[in-house]
C-alpha positions as CSV (number, residue, x, y, z in Angstrom):
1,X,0.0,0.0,0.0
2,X,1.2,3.4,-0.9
3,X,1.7,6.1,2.2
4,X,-0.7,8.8,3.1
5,X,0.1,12.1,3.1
6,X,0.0,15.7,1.3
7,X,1.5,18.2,-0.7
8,X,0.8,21.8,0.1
9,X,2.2,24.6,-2.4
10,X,3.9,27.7,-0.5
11,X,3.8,30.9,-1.9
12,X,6.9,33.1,-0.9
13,X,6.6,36.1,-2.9
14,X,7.6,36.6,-6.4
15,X,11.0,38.8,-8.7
16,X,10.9,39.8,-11.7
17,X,13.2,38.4,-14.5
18,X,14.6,41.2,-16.9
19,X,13.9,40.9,-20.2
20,X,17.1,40.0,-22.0
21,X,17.3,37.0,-18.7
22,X,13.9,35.8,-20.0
23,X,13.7,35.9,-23.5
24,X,11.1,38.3,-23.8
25,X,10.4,41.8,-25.3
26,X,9.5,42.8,-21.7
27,X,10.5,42.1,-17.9
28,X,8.2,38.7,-16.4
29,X,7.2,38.4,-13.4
30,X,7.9,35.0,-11.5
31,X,6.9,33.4,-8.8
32,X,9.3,31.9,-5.6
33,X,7.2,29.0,-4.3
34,X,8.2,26.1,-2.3
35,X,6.2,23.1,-1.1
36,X,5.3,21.2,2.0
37,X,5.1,17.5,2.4
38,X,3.4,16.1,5.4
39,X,4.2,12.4,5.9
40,X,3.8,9.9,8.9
41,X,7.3,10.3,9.4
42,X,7.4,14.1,9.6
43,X,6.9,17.8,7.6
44,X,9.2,18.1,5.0
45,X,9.7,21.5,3.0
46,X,11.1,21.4,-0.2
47,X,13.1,24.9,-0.8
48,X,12.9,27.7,1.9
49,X,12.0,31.1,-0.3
50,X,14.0,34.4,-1.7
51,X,17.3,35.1,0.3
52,X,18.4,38.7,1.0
53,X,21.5,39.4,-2.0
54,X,24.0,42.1,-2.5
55,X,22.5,45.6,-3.9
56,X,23.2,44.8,-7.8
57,X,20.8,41.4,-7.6
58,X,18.5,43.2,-5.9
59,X,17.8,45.9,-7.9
60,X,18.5,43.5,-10.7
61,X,15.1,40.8,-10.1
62,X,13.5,43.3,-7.6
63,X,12.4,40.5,-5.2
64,X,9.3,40.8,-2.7
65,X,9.1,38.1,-0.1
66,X,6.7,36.8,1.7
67,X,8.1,35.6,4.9
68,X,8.5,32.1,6.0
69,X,7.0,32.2,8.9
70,X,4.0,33.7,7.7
71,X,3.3,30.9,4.9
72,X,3.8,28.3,7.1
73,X,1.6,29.8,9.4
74,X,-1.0,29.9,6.9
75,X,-0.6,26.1,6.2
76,X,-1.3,25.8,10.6
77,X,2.8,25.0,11.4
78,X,5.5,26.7,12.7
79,X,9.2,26.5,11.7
80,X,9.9,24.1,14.6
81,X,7.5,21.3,13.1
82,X,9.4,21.0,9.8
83,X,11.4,17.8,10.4
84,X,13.4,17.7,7.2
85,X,14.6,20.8,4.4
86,X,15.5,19.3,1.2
87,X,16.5,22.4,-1.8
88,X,15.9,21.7,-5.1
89,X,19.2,24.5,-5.1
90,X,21.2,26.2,-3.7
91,X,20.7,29.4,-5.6
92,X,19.4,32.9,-3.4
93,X,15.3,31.9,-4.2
94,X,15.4,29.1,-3.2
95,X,18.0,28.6,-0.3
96,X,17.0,32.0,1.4
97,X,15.2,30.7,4.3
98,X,17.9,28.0,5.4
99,X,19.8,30.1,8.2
100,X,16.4,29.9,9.7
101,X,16.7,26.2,10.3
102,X,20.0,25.9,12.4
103,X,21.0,22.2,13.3
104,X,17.9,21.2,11.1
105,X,18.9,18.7,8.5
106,X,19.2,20.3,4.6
107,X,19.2,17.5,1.9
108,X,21.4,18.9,-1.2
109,X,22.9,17.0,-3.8
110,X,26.9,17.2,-2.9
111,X,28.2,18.7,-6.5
112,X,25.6,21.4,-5.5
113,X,26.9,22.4,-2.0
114,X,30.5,22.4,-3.7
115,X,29.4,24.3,-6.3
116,X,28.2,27.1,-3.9
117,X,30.9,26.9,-2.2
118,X,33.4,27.4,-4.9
119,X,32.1,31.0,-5.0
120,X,30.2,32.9,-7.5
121,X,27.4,30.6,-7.3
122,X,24.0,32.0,-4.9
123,X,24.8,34.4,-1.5
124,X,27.3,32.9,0.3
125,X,25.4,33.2,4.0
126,X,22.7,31.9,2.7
127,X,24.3,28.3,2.7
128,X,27.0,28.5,5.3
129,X,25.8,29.9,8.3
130,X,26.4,28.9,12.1
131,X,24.7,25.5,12.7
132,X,24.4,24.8,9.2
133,X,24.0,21.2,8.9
134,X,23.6,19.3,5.4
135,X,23.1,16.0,4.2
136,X,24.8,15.8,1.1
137,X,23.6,13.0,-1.1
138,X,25.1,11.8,-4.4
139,X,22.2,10.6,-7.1
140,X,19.4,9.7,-6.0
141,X,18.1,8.8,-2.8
142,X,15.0,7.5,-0.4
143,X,14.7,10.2,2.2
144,X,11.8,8.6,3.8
145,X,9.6,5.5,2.5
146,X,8.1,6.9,-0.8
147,X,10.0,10.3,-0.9
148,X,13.0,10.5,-2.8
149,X,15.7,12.7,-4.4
150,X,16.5,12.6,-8.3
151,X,18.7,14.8,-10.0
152,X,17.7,16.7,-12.5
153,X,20.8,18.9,-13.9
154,X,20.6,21.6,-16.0
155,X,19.6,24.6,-14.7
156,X,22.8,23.7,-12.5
157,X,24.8,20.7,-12.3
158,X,23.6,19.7,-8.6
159,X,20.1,20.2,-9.3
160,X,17.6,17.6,-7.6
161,X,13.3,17.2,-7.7
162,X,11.6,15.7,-5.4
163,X,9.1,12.7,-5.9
164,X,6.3,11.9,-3.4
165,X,4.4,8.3,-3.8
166,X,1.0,8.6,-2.9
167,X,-2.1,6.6,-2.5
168,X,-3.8,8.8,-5.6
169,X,-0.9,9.2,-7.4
170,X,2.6,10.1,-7.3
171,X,3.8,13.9,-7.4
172,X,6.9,15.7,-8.6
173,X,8.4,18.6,-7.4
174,X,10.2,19.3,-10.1
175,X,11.9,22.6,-8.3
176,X,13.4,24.6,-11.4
177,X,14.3,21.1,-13.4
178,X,12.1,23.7,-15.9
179,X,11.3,27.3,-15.2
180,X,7.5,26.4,-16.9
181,X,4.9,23.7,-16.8
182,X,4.6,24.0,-20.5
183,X,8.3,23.5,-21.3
184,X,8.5,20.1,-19.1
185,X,4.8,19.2,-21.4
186,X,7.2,19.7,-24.4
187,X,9.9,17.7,-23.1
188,X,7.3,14.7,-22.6
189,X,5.9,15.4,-26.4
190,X,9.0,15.3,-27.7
191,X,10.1,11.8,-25.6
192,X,6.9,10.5,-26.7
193,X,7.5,11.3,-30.4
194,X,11.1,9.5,-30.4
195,X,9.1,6.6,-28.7
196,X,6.6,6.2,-31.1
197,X,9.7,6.1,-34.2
198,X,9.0,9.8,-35.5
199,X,11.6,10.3,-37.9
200,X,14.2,13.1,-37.0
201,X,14.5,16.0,-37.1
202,X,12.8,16.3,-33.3
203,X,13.3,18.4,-30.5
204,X,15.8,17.8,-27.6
205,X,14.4,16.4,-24.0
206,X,16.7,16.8,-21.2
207,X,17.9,12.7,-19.9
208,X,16.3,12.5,-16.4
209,X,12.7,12.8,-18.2
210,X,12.8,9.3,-18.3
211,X,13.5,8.6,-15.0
212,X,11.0,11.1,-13.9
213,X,7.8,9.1,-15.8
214,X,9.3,6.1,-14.9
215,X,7.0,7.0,-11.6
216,X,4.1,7.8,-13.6
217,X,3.9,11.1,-11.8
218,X,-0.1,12.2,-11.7
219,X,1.2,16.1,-11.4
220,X,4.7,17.6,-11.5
221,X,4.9,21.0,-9.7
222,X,7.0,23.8,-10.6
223,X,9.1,26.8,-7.9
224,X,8.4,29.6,-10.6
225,X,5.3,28.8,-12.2
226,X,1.3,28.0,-10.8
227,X,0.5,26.1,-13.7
228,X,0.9,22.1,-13.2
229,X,1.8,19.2,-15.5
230,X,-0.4,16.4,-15.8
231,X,-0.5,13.5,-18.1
232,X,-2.5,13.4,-21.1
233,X,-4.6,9.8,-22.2
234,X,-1.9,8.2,-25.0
């Protein structure tokens, strides 16, 4: 039998991309969200909200938060029932709320916590703070029974979604694996074209789709955009 449990969406504010950053005549506005699991074995959140950055970033995405505390106060919790942090990344939207969960384990995938520690990566304080304390995994990993880690590099090298087995269904937080709903729905077009012997040219899918539908995900949830993927009839 699969486990019980839920998946609330958390919305921490919102920046807005410039328009040369997203590919469009004007500015777009983007939301930060993260996501909270509630299992028998605890309250995980996936991704903690918009860090504080140097002057030049913020005046460069002109964040507005909405504090941490206050989402997960909407949601009936405090800080000190999440059990378990797991980021997606470790760049400055989605890390900033970790120095608020001292001694608290952070799942990360280790080539992202070296990567942000090389420098040049996300805010520095934002990921080493005092009390800091990170599990670093490699690949992918069960966290707890039915909730695991899989990496999903691109928009960095470390970068890891998060799937949740369920009695309806499994669910994806695909973190930003892709910034839009629509771009992972052309991802699985154009996987479902190559599978059905469509002769090239075809479009490009990024590898870890596979693994990703190898759990026949009944909606994959996105940290910058509302919309959600779900599977069509084939």
């Amino acid at each position: 039998m699969k486990p019980t449990g839920a998946v609330r969406r958390l919305d921490l504010g919102y920046f807005v991309r410039p328009a040369a950053e997203a590919g469009e005549p004007r500015p777009r506005v983007e939301p930060a969200l993260a996501y909270l699991v509630r299992r028998d074995e605890g309250l995980l959140l996936f991704d903690t909200g918009i860090g504080t950055a140097d002057p030049d970033t913020e005046a460069h995405y002109r964040p507005r938060r909405r504090p941490l505390d206050e989402a997960l106060a909407s949601a009936g919790i405090t800080r000190d029932d999440i059990s378990l942090v797991v980021n997606c990344h470790l760049h400055f939207d989605h890390c900033g709320g970790n120095p608020l969960f001292r001694h608290r384990p952070i799942v990360v995938q280790a080539t992202e916590l070296a990567a942000a520690r090389l420098g040049g990566h996300t805010v520095d304080e934002l990921v080493d703070f005092p009390g800091a304390r990170y599990e670093e995994v490699t690949g992918e990993a069960e966290l707890w029974p039915g909730v695991r880690v899989v990496p999903t590099p691109g928009h960095t090298e470390g970068h890891q979604s998060l799937v949740v087995e369920q009695r309806d269904g499994t669910v994806v937080l695909a973190g930003q694996a892709h910034d839009f709903a629509s771009r992972f729905a052309s991802g699985h077009m154009a996987r479902r074209a190559l599978s059905a012997g469509l002769e090239p040219p075809l479009p490009a899918y990024r590898p870890w789709l596979d693994r990703l539908l190898a759990f026949d995900p009944r909606r994959v949830l996105f940290a910058h955009d509302h919309a959600v993927w779900e599977p069509g009839e084939e």
